[in-house]
N, C-alpha and C positions, 0 to 999 in steps of 0.2 A: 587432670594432674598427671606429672609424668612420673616413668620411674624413680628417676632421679630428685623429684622432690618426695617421696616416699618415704627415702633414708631413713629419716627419723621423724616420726610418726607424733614422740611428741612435740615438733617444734610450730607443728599445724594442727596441735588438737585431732591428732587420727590416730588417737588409740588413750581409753580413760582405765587407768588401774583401780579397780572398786574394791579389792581387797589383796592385801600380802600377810601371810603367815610363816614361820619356818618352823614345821615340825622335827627336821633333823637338823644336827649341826654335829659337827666332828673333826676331821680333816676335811672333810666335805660339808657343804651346807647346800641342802636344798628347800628352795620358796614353793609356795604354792601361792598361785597367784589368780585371782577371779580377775577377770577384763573383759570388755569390750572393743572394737578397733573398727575405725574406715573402711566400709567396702569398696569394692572399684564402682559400686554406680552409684556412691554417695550416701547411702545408709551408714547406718551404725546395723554392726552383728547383733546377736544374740551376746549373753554373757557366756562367756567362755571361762573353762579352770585348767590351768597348766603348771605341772609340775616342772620346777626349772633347777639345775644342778646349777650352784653357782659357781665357777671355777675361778673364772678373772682371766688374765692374760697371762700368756706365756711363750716360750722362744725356743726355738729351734735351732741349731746349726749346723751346716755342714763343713767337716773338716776336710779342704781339699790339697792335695799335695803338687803341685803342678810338675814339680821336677820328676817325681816319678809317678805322675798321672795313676794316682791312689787317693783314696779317701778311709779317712780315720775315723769306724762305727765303733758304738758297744752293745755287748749282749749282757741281760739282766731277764732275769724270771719274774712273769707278768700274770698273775693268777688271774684276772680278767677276758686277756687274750686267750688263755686254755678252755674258760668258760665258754668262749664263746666260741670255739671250736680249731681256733688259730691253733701256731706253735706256743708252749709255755716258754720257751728262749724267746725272745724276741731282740733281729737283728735291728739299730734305731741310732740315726743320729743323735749327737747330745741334745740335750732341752732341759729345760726346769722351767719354773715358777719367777714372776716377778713379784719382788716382794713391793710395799707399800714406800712410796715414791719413790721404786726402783727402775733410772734408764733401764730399756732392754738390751743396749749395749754393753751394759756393765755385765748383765745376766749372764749375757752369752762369755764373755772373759773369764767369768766367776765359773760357772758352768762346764767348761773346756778343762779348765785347771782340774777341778773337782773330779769330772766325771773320767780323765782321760791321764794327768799329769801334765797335759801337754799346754803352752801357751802359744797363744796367736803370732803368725810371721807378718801380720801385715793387715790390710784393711778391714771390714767388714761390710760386704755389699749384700743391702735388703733383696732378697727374693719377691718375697709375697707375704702379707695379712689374710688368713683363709679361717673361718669355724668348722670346727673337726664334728658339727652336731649341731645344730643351728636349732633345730627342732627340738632339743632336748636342755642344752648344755649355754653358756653364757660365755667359754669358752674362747678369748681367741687367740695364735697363735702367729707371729709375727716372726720368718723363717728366714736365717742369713747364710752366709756362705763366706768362708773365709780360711786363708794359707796356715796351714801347719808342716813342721815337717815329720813326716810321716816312719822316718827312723829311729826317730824317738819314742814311739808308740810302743806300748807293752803293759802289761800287768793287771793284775785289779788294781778298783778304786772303788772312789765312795764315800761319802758321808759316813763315819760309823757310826754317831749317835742316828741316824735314819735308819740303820739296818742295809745299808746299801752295799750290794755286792757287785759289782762293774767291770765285767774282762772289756778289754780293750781290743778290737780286729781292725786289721790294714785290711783290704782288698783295693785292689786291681781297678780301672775304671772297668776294662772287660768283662770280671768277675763281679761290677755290680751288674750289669745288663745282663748276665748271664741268671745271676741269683732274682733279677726283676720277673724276667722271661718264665723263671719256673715258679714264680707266686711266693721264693722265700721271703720277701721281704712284704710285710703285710700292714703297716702303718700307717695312716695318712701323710704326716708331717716329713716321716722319712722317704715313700713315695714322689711325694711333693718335691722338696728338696733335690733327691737323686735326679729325676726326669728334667729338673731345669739344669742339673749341672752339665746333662749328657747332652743337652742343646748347646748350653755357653762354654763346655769345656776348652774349647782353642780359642777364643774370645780369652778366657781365664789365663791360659797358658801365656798369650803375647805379653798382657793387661802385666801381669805376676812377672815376668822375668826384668821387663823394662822397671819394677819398681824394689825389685828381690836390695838394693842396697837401703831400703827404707827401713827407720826403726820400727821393732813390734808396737801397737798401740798402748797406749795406759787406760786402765780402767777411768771412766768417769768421775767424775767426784759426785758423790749423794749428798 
């Protein structure tokens, strides 16, 4: 059997769930799950127990300015990231949560407005689908890329019934490679994200100027 019929495990009987519990539930919920699964030489495992955070999907953007080859991040305080020995600021493209039969398009729209003030100048072009925790988390994160202008950037924002407190930073494409280079930016999703734009960036700039008279997109309908 190859990798690629692997994928998904239960469409071939290779992998039996013997038991799910969730002892926590909050904003987070995590399973505990007893299983067994297919080995590579055709057995079945032992039973196995794994604790699984169930997070769901979620979206990523990055806000890219072609005309003045900038991108639009925020910084917000991440009590996790300190824990684990990172900066408490954390520099991060926008992202949120999909809600329940929520496009991820609409996500990122909703998201951009929310987190920045600012709306979309134009397409949204898929990155990558990547798990930030595969081993832990259920997690995944489906990462886009799309025109704002970057003039209009400024202020906090936020959710206030969240608690959300959101500065909004332009940087430089320079001053993302520069801030990459010295370990400031420490995220997977925003990693991710920055590293393809600095590949496709003049791909983006041609792509963007020849469509700069197109209307902004409209949210999806749900």
């Amino acid at each position: 059997m190859t990798g690629a019929d692997r994928k998904d495990p239960a469409a071939w009987g290779g992998v039996d769930i013997v038991e799910t519990t969730t002892p926590f539930r909050r904003f987070l919920r995590v399973d505990t799950i007893r299983f067994r699964h297919r080995l590579f030489s055709g057995e079945w495992s032992a039973v196995h127990t794994c604790d699984v955070m169930r997070r769901g999907a979620a979206v990523g953007i990055v806000l890219y300015d072609p005309e003045r080859d900038a991108v639009v991040l925020i910084e917000q305080f991440r009590l996790a990231a300190m824990l684990a020995g990172g900066s408490a600021y954390q520099l991060e493209i926008v992202a949120g949560l999909v809600g329940p039969d929520e496009p991820p398009e609409a996500v990122a729209i909703r998201e951009t407005k929310e987190e920045t003030g600012l709306v979309l100048e134009g397409e949204l072009i898929p990155i990558q689908r990547y798990l930030p925790s595969c081993g832990a988390s259920d997690e995944s994160v489906a990462l886009y890329c799309a025109p704002v202008d970057a003039s209009r950037a400024g202020g906090v924002h936020g959710a206030a019934d969240e608690g959300e407190d959101i500065r909004t930073v332009v940087k430089t494409l320079a001053e993302i490679e520069a801030l990459i280079e010295a370990g400031a930016i420490e995220n997977g999703h925003s990693l991710i994200g920055l590293y393809w734009l600095l590949r496709h960036r003049e791909e983006l700039r041609r792509r963007w100027a020849r469509s700069a008279s197109s209307p902004p997109p409209a949210a999806p309908a749900r």
